[in-house]
ZATITI-152130 format. One record per residue: residue in three letters; z, x, y of N, C-alpha, C in turn. Coordinates in nm, 3 decimals. Each point is the difference from the previous one (the first is absolute). Layout:
! residues N
<r><martor>ALA</martor><n_pz>Z</n_pz><n_px>X</n_px><n_py>Y</n_py><ca_pz>Z</ca_pz><ca_px>X</ca_px><ca_py>Y</ca_py><c_pz>Z</c_pz><c_px>X</c_px><c_py>Y</c_py></r>
...
***
This chain:
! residues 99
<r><martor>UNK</martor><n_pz>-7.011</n_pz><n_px>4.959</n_px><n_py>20.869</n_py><ca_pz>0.124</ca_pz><ca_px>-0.041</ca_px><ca_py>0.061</ca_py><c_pz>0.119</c_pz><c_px>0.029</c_px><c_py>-0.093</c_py></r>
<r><martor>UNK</martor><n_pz>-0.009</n_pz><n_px>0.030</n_px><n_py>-0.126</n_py><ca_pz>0.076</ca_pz><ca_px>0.012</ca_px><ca_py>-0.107</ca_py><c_pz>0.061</c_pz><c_px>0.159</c_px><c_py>-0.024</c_py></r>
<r><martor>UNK</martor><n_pz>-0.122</n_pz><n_px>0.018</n_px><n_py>0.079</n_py><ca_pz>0.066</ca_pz><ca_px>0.171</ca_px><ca_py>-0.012</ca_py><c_pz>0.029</c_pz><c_px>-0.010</c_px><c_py>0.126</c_py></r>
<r><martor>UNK</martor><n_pz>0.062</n_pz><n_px>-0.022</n_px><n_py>0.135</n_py><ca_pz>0.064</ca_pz><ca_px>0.019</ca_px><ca_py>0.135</ca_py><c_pz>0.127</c_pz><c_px>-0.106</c_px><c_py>-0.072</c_py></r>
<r><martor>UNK</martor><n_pz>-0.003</n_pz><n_px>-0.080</n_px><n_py>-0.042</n_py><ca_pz>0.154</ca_pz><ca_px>-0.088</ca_px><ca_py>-0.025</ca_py><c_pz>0.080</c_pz><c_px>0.104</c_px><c_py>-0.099</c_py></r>
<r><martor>UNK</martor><n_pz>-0.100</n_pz><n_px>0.059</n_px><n_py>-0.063</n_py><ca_pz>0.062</ca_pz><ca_px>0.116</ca_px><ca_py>-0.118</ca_py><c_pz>0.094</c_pz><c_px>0.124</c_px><c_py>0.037</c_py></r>
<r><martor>UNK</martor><n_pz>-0.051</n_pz><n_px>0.037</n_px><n_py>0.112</n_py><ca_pz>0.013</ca_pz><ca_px>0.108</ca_px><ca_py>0.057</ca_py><c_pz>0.108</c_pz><c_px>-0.009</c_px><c_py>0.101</c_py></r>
<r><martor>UNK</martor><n_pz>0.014</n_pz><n_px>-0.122</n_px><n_py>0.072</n_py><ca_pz>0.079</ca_pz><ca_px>-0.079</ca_px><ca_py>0.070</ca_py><c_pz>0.153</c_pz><c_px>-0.008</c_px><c_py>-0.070</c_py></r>
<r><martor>UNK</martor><n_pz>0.004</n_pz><n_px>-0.022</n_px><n_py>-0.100</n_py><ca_pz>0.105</ca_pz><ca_px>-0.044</ca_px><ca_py>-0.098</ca_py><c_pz>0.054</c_pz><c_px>0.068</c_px><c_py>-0.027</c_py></r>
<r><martor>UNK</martor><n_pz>-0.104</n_pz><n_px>0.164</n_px><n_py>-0.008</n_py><ca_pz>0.074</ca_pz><ca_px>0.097</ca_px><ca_py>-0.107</ca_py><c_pz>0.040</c_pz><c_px>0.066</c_px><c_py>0.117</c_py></r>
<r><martor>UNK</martor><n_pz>-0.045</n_pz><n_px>0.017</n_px><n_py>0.150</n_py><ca_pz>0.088</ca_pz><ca_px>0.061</ca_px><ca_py>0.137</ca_py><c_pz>0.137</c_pz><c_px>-0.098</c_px><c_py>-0.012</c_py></r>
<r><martor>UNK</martor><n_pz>-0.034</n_pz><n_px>-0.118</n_px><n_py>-0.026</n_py><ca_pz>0.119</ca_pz><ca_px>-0.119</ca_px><ca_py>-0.011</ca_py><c_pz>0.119</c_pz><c_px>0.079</c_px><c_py>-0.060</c_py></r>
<r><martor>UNK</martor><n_pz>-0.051</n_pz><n_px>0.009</n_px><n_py>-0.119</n_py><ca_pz>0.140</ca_pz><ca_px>0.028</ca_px><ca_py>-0.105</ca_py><c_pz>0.038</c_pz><c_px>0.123</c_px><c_py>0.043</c_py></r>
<r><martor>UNK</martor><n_pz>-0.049</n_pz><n_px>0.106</n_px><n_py>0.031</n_py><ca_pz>0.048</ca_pz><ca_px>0.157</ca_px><ca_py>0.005</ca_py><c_pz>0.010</c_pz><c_px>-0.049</c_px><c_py>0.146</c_py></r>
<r><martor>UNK</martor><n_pz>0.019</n_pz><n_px>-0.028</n_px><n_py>0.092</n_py><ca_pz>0.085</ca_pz><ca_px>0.007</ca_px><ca_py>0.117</ca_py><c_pz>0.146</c_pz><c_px>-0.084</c_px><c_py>-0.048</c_py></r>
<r><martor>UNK</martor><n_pz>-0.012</n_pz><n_px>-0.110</n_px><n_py>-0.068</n_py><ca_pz>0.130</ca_pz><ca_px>-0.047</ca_px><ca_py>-0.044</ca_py><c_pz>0.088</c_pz><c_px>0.095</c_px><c_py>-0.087</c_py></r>
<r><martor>UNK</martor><n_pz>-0.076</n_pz><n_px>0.081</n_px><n_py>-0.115</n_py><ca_pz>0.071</ca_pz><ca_px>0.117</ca_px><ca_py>-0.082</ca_py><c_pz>0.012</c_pz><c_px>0.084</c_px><c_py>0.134</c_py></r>
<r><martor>UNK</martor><n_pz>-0.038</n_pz><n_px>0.062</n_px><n_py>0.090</n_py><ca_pz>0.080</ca_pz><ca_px>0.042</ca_px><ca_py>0.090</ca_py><c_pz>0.099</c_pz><c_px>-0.047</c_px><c_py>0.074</c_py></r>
<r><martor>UNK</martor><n_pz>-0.050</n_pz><n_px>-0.085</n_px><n_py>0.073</n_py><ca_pz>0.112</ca_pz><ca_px>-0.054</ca_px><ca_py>0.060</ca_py><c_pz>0.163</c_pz><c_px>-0.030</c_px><c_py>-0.082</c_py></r>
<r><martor>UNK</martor><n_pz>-0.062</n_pz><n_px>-0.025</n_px><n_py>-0.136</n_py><ca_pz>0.142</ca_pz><ca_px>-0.029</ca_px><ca_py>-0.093</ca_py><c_pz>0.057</c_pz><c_px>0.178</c_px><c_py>-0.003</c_py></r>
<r><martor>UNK</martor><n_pz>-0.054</n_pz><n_px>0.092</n_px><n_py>-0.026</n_py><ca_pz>0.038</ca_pz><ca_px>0.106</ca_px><ca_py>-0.030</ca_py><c_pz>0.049</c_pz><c_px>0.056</c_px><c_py>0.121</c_py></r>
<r><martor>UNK</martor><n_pz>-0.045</n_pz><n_px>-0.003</n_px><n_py>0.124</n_py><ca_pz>0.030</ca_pz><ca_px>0.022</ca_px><ca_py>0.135</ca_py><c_pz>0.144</c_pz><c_px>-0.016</c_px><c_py>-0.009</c_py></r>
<r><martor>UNK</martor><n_pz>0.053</n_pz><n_px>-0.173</n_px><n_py>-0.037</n_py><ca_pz>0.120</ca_pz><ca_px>-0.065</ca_px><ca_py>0.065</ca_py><c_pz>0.101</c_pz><c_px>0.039</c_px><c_py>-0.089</c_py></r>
<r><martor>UNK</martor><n_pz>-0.037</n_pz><n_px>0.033</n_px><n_py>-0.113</n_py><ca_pz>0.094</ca_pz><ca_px>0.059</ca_px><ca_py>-0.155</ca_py><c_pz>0.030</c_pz><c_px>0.121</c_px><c_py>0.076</c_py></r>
<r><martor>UNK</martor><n_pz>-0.062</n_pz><n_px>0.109</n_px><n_py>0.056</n_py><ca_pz>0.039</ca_pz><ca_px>0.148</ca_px><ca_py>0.034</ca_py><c_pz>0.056</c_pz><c_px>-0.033</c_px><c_py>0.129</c_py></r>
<r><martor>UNK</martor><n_pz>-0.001</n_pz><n_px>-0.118</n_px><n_py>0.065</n_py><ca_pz>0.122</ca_pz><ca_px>-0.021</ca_px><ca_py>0.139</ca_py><c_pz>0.094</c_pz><c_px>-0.030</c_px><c_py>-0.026</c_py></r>
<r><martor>UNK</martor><n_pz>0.020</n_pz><n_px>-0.114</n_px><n_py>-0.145</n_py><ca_pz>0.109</ca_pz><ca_px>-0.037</ca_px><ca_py>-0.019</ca_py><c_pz>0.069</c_pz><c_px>0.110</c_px><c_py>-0.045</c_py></r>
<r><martor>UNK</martor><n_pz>-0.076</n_pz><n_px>0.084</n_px><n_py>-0.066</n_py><ca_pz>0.062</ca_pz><ca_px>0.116</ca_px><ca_py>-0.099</ca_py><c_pz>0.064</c_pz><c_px>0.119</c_px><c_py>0.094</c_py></r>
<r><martor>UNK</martor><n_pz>-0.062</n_pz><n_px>0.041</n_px><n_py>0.156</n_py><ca_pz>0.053</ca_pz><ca_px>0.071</ca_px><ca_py>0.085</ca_py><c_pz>0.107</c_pz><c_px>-0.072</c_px><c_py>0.071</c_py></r>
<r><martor>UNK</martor><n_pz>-0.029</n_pz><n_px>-0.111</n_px><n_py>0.028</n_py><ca_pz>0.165</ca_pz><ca_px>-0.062</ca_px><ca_py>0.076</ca_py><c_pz>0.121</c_pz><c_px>-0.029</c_px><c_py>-0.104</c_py></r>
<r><martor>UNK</martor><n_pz>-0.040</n_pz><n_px>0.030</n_px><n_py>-0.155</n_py><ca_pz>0.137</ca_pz><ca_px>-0.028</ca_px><ca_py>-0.069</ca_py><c_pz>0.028</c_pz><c_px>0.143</c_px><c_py>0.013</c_py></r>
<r><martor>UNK</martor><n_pz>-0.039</n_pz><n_px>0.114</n_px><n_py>-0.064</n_py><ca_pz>0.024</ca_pz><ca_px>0.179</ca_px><ca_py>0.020</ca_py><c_pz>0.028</c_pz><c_px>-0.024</c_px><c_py>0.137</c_py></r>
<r><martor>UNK</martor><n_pz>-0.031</n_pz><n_px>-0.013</n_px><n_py>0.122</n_py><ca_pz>0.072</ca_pz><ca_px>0.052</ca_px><ca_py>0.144</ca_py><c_pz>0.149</c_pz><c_px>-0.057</c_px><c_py>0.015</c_py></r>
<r><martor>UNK</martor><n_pz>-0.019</n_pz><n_px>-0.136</n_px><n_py>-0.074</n_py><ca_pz>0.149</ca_pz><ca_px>-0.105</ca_px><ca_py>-0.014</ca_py><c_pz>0.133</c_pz><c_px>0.107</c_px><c_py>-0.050</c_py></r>
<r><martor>UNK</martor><n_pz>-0.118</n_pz><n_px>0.050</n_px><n_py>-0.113</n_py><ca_pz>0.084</ca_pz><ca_px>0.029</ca_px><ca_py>-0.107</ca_py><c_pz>0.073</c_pz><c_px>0.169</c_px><c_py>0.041</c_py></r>
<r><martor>UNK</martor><n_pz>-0.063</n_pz><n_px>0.051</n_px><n_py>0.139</n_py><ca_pz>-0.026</ca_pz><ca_px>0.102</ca_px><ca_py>0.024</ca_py><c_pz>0.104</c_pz><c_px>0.040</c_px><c_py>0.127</c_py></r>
<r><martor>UNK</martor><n_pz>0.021</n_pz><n_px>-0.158</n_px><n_py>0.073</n_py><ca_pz>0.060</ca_pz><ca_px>-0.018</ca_px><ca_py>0.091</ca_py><c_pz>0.159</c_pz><c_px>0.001</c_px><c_py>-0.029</c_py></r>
<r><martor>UNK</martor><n_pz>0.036</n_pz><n_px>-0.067</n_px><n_py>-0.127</n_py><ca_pz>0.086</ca_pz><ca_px>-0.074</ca_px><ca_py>-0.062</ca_py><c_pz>0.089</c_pz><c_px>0.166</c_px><c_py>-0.018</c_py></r>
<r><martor>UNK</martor><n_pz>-0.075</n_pz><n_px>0.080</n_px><n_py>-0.082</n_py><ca_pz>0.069</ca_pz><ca_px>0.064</ca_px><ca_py>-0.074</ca_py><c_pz>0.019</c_pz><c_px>0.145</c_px><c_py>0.104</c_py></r>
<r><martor>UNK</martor><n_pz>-0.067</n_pz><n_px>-0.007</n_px><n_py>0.113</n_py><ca_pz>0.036</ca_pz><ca_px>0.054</ca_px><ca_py>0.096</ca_py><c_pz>0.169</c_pz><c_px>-0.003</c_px><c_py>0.086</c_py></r>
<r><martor>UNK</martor><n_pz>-0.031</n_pz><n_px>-0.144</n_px><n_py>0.026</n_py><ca_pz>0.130</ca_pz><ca_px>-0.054</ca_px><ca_py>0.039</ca_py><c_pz>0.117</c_pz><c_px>0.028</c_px><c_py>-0.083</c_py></r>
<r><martor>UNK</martor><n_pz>-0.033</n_pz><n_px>-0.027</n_px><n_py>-0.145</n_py><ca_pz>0.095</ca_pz><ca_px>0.034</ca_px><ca_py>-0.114</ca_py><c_pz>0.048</c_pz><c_px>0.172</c_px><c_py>0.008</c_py></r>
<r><martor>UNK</martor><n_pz>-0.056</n_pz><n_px>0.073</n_px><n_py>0.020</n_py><ca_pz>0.017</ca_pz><ca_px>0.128</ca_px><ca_py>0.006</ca_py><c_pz>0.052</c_pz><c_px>0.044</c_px><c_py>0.143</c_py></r>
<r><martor>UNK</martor><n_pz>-0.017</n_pz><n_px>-0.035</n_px><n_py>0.113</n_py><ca_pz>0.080</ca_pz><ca_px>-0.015</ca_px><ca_py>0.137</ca_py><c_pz>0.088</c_pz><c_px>-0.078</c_px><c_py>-0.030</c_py></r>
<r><martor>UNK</martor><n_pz>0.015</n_pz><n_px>-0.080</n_px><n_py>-0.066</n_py><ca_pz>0.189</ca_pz><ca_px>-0.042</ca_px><ca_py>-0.021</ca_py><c_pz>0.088</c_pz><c_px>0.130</c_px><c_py>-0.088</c_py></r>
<r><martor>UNK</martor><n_pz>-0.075</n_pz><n_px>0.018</n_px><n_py>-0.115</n_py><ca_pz>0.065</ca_pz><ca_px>0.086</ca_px><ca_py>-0.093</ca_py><c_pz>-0.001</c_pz><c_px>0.121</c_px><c_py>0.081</c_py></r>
<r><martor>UNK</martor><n_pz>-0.071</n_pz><n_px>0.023</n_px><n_py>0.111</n_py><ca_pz>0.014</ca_pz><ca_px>0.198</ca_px><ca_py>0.035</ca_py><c_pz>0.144</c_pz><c_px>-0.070</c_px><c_py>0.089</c_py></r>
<r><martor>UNK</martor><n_pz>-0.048</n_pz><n_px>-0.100</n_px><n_py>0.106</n_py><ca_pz>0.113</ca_pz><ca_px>-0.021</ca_px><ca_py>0.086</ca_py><c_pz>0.173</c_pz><c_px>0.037</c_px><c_py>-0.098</c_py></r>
<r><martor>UNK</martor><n_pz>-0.006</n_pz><n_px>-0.076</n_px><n_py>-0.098</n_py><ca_pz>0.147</ca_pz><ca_px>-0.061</ca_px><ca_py>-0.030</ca_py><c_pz>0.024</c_pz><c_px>0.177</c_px><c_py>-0.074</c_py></r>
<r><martor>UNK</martor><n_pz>-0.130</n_pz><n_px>0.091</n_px><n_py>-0.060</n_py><ca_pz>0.063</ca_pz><ca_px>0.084</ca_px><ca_py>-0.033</ca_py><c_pz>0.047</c_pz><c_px>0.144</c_px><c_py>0.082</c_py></r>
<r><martor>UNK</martor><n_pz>-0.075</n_pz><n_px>-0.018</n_px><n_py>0.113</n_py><ca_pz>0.085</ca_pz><ca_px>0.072</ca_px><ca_py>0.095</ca_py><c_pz>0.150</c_pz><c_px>-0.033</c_px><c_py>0.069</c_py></r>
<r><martor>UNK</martor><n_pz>0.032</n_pz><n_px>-0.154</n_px><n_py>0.023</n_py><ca_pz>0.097</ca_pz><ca_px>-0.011</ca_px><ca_py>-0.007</ca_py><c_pz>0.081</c_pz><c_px>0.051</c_px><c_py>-0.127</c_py></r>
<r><martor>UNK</martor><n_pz>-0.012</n_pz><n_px>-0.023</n_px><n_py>-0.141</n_py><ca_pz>0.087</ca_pz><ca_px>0.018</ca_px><ca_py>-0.061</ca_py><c_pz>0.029</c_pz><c_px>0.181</c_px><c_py>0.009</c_py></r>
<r><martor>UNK</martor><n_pz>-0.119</n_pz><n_px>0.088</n_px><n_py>0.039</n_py><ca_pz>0.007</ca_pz><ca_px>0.161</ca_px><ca_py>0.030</ca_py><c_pz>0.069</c_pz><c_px>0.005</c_px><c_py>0.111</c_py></r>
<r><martor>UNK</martor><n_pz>0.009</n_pz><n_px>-0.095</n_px><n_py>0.074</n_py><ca_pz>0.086</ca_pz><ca_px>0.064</ca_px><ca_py>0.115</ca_py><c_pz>0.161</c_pz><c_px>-0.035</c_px><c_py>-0.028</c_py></r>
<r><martor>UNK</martor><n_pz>-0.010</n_pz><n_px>-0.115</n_px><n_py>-0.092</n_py><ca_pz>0.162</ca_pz><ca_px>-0.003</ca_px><ca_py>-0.062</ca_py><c_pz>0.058</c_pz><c_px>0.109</c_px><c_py>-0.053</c_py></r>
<r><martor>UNK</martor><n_pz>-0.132</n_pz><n_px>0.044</n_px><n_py>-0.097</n_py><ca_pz>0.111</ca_pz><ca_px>0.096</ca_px><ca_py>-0.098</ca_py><c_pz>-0.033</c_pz><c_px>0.093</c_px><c_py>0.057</c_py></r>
<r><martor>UNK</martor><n_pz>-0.057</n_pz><n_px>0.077</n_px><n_py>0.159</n_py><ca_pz>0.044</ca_pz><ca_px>0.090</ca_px><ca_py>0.067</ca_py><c_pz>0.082</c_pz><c_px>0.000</c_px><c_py>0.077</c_py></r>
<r><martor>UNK</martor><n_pz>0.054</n_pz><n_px>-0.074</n_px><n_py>-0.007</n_py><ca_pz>0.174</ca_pz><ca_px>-0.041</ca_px><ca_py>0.095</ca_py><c_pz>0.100</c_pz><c_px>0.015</c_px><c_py>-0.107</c_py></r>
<r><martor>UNK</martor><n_pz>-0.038</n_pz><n_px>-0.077</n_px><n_py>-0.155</n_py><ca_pz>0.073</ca_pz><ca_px>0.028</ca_px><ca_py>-0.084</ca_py><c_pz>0.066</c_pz><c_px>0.167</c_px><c_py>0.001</c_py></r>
<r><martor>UNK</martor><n_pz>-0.114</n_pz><n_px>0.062</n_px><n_py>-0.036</n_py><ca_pz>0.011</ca_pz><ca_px>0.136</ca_px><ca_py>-0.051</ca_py><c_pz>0.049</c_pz><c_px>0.081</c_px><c_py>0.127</c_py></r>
<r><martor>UNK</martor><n_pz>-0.010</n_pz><n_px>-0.067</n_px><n_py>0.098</n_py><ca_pz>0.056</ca_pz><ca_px>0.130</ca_px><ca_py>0.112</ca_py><c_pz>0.175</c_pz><c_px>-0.069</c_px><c_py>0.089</c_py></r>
<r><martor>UNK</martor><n_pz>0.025</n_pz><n_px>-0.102</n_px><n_py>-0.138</n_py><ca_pz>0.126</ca_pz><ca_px>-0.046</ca_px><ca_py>-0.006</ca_py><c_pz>0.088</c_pz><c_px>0.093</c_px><c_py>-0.104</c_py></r>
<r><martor>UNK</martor><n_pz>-0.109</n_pz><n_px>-0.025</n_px><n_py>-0.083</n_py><ca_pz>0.056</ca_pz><ca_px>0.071</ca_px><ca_py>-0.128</ca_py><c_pz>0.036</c_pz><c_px>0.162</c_px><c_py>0.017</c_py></r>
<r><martor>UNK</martor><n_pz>-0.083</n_pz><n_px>0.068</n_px><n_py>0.090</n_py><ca_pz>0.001</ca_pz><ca_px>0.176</ca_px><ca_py>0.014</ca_py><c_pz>0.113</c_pz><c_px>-0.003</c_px><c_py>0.102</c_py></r>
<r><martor>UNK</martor><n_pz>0.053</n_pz><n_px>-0.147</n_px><n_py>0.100</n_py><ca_pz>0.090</ca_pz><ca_px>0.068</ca_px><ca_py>0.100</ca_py><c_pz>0.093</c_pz><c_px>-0.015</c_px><c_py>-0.050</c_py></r>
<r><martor>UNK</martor><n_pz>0.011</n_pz><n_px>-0.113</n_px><n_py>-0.097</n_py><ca_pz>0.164</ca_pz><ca_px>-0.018</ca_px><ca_py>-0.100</ca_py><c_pz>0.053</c_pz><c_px>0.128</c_px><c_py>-0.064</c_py></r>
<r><martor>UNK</martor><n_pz>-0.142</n_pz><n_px>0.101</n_px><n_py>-0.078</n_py><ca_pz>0.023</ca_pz><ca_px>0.093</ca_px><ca_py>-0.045</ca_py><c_pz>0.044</c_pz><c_px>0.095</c_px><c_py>0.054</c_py></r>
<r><martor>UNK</martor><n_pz>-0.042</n_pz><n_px>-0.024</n_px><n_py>0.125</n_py><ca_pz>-0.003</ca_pz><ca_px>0.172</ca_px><ca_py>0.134</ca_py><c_pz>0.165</c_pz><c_px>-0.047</c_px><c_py>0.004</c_py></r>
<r><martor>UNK</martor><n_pz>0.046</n_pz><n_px>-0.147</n_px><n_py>0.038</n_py><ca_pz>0.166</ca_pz><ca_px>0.006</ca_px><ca_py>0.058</ca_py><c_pz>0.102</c_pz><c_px>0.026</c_px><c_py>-0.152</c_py></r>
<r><martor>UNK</martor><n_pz>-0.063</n_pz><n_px>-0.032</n_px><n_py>-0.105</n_py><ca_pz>0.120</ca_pz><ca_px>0.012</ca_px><ca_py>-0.136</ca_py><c_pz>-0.037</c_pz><c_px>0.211</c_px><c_py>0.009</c_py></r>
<r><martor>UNK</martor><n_pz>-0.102</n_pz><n_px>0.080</n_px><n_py>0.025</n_py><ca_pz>0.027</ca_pz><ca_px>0.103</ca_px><ca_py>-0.018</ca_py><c_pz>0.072</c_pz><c_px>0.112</c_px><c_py>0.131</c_py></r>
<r><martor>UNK</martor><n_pz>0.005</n_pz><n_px>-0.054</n_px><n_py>0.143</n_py><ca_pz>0.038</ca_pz><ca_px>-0.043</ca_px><ca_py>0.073</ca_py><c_pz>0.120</c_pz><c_px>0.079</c_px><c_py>-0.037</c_py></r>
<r><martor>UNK</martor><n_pz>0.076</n_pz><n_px>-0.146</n_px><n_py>-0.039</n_py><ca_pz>0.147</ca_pz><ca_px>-0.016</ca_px><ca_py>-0.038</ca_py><c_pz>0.043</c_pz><c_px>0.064</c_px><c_py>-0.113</c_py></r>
<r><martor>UNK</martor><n_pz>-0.034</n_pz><n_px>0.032</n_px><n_py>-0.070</n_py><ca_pz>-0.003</ca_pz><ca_px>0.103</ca_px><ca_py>-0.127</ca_py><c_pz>0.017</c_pz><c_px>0.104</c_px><c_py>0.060</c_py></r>
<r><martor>UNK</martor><n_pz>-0.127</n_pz><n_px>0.060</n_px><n_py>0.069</n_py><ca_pz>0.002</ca_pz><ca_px>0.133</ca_px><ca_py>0.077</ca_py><c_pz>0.143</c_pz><c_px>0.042</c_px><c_py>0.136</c_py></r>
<r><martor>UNK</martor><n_pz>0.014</n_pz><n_px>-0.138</n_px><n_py>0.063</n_py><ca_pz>0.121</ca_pz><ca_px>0.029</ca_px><ca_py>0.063</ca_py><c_pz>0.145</c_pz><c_px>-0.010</c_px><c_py>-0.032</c_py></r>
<r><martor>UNK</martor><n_pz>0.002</n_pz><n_px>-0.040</n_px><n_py>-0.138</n_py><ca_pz>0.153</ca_pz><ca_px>0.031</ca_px><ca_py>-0.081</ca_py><c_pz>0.047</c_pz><c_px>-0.132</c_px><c_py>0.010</c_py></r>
<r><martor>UNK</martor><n_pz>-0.031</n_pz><n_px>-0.134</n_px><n_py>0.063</n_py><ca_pz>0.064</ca_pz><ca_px>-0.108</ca_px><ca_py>0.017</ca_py><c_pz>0.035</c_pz><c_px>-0.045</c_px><c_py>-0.132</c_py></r>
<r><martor>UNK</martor><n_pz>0.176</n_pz><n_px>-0.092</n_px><n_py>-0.033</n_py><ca_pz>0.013</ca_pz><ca_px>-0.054</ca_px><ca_py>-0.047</ca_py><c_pz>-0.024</c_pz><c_px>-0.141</c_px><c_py>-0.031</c_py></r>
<r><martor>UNK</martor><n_pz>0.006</n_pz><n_px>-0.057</n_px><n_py>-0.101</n_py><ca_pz>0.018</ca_pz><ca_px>-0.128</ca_px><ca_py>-0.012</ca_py><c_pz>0.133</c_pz><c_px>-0.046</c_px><c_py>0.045</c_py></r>
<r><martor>UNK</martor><n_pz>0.002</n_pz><n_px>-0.091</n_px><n_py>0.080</n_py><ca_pz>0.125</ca_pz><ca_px>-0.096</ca_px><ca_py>0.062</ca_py><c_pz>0.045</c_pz><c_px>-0.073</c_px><c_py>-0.114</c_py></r>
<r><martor>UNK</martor><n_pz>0.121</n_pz><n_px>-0.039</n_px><n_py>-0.070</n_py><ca_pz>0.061</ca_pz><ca_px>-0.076</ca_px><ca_py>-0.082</ca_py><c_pz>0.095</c_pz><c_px>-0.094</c_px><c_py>0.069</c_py></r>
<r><martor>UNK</martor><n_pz>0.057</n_pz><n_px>0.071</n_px><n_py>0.113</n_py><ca_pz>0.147</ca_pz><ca_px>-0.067</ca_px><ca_py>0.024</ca_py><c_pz>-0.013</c_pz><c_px>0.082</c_px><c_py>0.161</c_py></r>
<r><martor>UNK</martor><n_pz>0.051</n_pz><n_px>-0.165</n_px><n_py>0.091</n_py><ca_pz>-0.050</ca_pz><ca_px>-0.003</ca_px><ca_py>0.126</ca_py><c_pz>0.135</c_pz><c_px>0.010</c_px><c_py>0.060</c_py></r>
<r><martor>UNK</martor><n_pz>0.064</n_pz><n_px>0.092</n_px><n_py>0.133</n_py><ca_pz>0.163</ca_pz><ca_px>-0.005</ca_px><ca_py>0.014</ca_py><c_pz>-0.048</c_pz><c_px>0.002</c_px><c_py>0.151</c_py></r>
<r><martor>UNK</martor><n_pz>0.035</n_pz><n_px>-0.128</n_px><n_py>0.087</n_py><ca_pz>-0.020</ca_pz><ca_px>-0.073</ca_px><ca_py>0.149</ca_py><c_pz>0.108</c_pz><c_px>0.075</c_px><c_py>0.054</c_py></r>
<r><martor>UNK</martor><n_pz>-0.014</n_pz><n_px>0.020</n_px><n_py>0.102</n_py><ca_pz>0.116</ca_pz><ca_px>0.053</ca_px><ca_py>0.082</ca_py><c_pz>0.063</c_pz><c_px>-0.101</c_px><c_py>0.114</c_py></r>
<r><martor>UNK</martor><n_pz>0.091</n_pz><n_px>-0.060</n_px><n_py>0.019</n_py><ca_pz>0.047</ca_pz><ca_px>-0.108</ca_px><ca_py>0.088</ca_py><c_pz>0.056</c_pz><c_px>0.016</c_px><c_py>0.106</c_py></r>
<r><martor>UNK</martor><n_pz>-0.056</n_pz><n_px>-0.027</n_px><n_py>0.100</n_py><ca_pz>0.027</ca_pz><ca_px>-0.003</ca_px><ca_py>0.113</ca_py><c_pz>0.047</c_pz><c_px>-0.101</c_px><c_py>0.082</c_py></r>
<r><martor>UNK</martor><n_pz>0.107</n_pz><n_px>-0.018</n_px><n_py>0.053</n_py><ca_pz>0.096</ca_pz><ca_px>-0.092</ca_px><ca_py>0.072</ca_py><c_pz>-0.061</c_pz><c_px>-0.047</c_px><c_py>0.109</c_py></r>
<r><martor>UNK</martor><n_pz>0.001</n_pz><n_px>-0.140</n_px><n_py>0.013</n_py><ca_pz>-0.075</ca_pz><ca_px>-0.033</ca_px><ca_py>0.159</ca_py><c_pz>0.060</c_pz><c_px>0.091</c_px><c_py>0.122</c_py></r>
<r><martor>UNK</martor><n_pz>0.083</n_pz><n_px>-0.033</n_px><n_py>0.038</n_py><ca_pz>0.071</ca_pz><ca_px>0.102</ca_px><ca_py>0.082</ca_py><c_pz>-0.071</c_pz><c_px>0.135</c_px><c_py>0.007</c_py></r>
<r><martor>UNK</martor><n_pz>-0.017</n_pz><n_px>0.081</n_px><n_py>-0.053</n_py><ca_pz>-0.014</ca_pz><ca_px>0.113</ca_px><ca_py>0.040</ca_py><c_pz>-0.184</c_pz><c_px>-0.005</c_px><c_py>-0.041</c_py></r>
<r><martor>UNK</martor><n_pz>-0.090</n_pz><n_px>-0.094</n_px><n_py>-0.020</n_py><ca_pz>-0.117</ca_pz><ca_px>-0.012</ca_px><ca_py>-0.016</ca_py><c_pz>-0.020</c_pz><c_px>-0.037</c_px><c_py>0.178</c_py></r>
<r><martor>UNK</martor><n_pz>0.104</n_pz><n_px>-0.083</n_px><n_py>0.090</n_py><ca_pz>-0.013</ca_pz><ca_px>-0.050</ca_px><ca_py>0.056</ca_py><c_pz>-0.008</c_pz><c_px>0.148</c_px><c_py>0.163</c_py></r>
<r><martor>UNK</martor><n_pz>0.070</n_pz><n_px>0.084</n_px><n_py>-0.074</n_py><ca_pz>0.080</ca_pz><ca_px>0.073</ca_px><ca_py>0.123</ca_py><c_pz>-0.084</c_pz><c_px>0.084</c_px><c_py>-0.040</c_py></r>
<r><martor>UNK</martor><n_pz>-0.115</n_pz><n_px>0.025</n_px><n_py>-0.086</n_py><ca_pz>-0.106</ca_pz><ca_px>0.134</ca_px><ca_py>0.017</ca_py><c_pz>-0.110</c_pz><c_px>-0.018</c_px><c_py>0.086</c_py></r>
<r><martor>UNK</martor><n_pz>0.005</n_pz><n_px>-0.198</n_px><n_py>0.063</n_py><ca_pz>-0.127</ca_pz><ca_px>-0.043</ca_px><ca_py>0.054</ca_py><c_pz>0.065</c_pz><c_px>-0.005</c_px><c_py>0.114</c_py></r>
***
């Protein structure tokens, strides 16, 4: 009877060393998927916010090339700089008698 209680004991313990080792490699896969999930999310925020910031500075830069296109523009068509502004005045009366 000493050797079936023996034998009994030692299935005993190595199903418990399994079972302990079992629940260690579940705990150990649901912290990595946690950890897996987490940094997923973390990286779909960071792509999100950095395509926004690419689509800024492609508005930037095609601000920046039309500012350039109108200063050469105006270069190219001889325009001056305005200093001194001279209104021409017109009398009610005869503003009145063109309508």
């Amino acid at each position: 009877m000493t050797i079936a209680k023996t034998d009994s004991q030692r299935f005993f313990i190595i199903a418990v060393i399994l079972a302990f080792v079992l629940v260690c490699f579940y705990v150990f896969q649901v912290v990595k998927l946690t950890e897996a999930g987490y940094m997923r999310g973390e990286r779909e925020s960071l792509i999100k916010d950095l395509k926004k910031e690419t689509a800024e500075l492609k508005l930037a830069v095609s601000k920046d090339r039309n500012l350039v296109n109108i200063e050469e523009k105006v270069v190219a068509e001889g325009f001056q700089k305005v200093s001194k502004f001279d209104y021409i005045v017109v009398s009610e009366a005869s503003a009145l008698a063109a309508k």
